[in-house]
C-alpha positions in Angstrom: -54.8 31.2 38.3 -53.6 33.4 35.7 -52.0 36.6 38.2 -48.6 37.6 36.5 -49.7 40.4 34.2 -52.6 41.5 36.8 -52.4 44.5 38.6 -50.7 44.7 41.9 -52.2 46.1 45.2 -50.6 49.2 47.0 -52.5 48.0 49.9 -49.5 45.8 51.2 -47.8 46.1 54.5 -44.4 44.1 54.4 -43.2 43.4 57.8 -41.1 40.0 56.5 -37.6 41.6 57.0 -38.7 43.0 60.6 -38.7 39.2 61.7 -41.0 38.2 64.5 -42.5 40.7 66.7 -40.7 41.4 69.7 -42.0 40.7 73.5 -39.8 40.6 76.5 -37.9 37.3 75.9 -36.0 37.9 72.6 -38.7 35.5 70.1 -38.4 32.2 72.9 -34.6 32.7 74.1 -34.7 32.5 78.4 -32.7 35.3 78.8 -32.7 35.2 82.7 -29.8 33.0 83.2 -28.0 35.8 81.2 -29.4 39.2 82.5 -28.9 37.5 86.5 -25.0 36.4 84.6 -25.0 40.9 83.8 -26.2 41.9 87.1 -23.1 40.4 89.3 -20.5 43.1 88.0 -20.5 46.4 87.6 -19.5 46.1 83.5 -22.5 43.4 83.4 -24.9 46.2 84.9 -23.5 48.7 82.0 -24.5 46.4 79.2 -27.3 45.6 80.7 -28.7 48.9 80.7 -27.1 49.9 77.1 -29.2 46.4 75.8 -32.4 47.8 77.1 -31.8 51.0 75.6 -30.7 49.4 72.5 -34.5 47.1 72.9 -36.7 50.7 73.0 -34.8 52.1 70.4 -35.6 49.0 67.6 -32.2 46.9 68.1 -32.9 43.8 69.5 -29.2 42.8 71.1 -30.0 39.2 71.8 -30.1 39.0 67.5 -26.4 39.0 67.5 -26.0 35.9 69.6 -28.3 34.0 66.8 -27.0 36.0 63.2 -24.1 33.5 62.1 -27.0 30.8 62.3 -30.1 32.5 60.9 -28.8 34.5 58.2 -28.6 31.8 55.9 -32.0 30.4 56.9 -33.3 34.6 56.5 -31.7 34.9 53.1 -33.6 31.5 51.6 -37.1 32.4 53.3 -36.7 36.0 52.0 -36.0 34.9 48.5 -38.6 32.1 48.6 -41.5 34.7 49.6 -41.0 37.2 47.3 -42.8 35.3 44.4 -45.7 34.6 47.1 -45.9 37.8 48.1 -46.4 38.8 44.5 -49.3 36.7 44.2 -50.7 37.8 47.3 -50.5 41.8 45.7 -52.4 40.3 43.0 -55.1 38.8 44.6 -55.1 41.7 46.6 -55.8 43.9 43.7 -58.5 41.4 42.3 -60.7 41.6 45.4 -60.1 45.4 45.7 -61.9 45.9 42.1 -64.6 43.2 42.8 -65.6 44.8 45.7 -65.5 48.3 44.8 -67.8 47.4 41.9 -70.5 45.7 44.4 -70.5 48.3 46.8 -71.1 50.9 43.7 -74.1 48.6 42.9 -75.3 49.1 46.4 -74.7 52.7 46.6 -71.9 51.7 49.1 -68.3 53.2 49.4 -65.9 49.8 49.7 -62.8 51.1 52.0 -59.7 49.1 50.5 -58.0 46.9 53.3 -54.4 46.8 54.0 -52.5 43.2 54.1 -49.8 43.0 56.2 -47.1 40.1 55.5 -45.4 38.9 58.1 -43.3 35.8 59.3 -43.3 34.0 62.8 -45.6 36.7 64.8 -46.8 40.5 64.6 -48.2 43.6 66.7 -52.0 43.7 65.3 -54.7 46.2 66.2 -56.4 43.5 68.0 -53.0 42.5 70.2 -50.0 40.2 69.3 -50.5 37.2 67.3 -47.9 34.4 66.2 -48.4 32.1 63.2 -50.1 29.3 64.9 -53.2 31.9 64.9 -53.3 31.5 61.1 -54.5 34.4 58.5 -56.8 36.7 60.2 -58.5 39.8 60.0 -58.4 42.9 62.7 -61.3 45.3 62.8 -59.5 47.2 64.8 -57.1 48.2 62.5 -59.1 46.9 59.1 -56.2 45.1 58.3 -55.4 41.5 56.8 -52.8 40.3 58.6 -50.9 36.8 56.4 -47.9 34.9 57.9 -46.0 33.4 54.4 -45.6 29.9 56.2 -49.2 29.4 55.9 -49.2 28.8 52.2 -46.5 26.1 53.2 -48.8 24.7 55.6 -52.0 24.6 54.1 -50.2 22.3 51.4 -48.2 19.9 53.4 -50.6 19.9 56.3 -53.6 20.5 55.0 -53.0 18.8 51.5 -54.7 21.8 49.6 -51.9 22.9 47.0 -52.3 25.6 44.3 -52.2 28.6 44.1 -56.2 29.4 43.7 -56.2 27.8 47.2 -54.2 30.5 48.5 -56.1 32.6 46.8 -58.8 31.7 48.2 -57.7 32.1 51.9 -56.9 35.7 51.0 -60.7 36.5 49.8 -61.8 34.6 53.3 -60.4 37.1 55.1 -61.1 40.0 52.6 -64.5 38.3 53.6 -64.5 39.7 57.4 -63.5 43.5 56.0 -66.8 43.3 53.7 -68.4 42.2 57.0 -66.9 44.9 59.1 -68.0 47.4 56.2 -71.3 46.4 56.5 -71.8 46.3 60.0 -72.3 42.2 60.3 -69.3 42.0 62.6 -70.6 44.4 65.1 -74.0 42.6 65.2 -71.7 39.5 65.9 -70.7 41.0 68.6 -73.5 41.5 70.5 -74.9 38.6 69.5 -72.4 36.9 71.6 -72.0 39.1 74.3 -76.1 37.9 75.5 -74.9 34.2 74.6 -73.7 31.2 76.1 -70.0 29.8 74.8 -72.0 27.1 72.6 -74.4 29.7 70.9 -71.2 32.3 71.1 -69.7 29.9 69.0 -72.7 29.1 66.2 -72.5 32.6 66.1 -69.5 33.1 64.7 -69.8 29.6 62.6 -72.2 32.0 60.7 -69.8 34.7 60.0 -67.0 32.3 59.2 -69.8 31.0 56.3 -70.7 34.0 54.8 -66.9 35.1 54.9 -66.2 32.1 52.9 -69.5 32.6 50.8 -67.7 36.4 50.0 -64.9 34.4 48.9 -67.4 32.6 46.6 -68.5 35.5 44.8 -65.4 36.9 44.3 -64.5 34.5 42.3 -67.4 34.4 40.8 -66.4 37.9 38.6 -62.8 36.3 37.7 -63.5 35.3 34.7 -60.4 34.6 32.4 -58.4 34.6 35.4 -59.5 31.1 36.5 -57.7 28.0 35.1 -59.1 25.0 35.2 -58.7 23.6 38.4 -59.2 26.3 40.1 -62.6 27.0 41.7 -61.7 22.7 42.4 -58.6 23.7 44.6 -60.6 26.5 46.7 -63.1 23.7 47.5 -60.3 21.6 48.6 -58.4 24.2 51.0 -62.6 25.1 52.4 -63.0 21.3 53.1 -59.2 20.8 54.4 -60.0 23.3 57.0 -63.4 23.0 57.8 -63.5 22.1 61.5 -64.8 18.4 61.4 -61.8 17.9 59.9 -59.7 19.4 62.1 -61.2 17.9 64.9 -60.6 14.8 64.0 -57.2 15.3 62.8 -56.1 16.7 66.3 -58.1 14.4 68.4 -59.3 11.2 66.7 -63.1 12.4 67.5 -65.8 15.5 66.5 -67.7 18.0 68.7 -69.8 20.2 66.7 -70.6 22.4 69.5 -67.2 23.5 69.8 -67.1 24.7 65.7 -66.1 27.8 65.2 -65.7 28.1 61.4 -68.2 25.4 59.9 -68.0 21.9 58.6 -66.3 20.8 55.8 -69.4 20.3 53.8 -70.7 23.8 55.1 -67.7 26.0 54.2 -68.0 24.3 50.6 -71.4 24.8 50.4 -71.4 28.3 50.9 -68.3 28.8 48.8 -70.3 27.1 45.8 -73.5 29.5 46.7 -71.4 32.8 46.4 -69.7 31.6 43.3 -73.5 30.5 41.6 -74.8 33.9 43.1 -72.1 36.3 42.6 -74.4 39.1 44.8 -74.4 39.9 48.5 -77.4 38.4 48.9 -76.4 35.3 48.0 -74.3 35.3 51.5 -77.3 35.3 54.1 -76.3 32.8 56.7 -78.8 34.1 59.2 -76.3 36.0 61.3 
């Protein structure tokens, strides 16, 4: 994907240097054998009461028992994301001038999403979330939320490199906003609410479709943007993560009742159809 001279979003929330988000525990340290080590003497009680302080007012005291050994690994994650997180403002920007362009068409107003980067876990509108949740989107808050490791996973893990596969994550999830816009996640919703867990859960196969069929015909408008290769590695990530695959991959075995995101060959599929389509129409997965 050709990104480097295109135009960068100002829609980007960067919470990398903020580190994890915080909950009563210091990110995973037990910190009871220490606070009961505090409470026995009067001097332990004093600290203990200038740490909490210190917690409300944005310090987290338990960082300085682990700075000598995460600084370095901060400083090498920090300058390995910034060229990601470049990309990502790129992309970004891409989706924000597709999308205003086919809400125009449609008489619509398209409301521009923020993205918030992050590493390790984060404060959402819809609650706290750590990395093992993936990229998501709130509508809540209308915001993207993208942990950097996820790149890092979806090529190791996944084996879907390249850069257009990343891209193509980000449109997903731009996918859900365009949803929320239009209303389809609020018929979701009460779809669900009247349904049992296994038609709760076709449900939202549906949105997770047309999410990836938005991602479709997003790229459809790229033009000389694309490379070639690239519309090949999207269809890669949308088959690396398609739930069979997953499935199988966790627990040697499929249960298609339990999908929440589509099939392999479905989230290709629709991909292919918004590309071919490059309208909103082209996205009706019967939701």
């Amino acid at each position: 994907m050709k990104w480097e001279d295109l135009r960068r979003s100002s829609n980007i929330e960067d919470l990398r240097s903020k580190g994890p988000a915080r909950g009563f525990g210091g990110g995973g340290r037990n910190i009871f054998p220490i606070v009961q080590f505090l409470m026995g003497t009067k001097i332990g009680r004093i600290i203990l009461v200038i740490g909490v302080i210190a917690y409300f007012l944005g310090f987290n005291p338990l960082s300085l028992l682990d700075s000598r050994q995460e600084a370095p690994k901060t400083q090498v994650t920090a300058s390995a994301d910034n060229k990601t997180a470049e990309f990502v403002s790129a992309v970004l920007g891409q989706t924000e001038d597709v999308w205003h362009k086919l809400f125009a068409q449609e008489g619509l107003r398209y409301e521009e999403p923020k993205l918030v980067l992050f590493r390790g876990s984060v404060n959402s509108g819809c609650g706290y979330a750590s990395s093992q949740m993936g990229p998501f989107y709130c509508p809540n808050d209308k915001k993207v939320y993208l942990d950097m490791s996820f790149f890092d996973e979806l090529k190791r893990r996944h084996n879907a490199p390249g850069d257009f596969a990343q891209a193509y994550v980000i449109a997903h999830e731009v996918g859900h906003h365009v949803q929320n816009l239009l209303g389809t996640l609020d018929k979701s919703h009460s779809a669900k609410a009247s349904s049992s867990k296994t038609q709760a859960n076709a449900v939202q196969v549906k949105v997770e479709l047309q999410a990836d069929c938005y991602s479709g015909v997003w790229a459809h408008y790229l033009g000389a943007v694309l490379e070639d290769g690239d519309i090949e590695e999207a269809l890669g990530a949308a088959s690396a993560i398609g739930d069979d695959t997953l499935q199988k991959q966790a627990q040697g075995y499929v249960v298609p009742d339990a999908f929440t995101h589509g099939s392999s060959v479905d989230r290709v599929k629709w991909f292919k159809l918004g590309y071919k389509g490059g309208e909103l129409r082209s996205c009706q997965t019967g939701i």
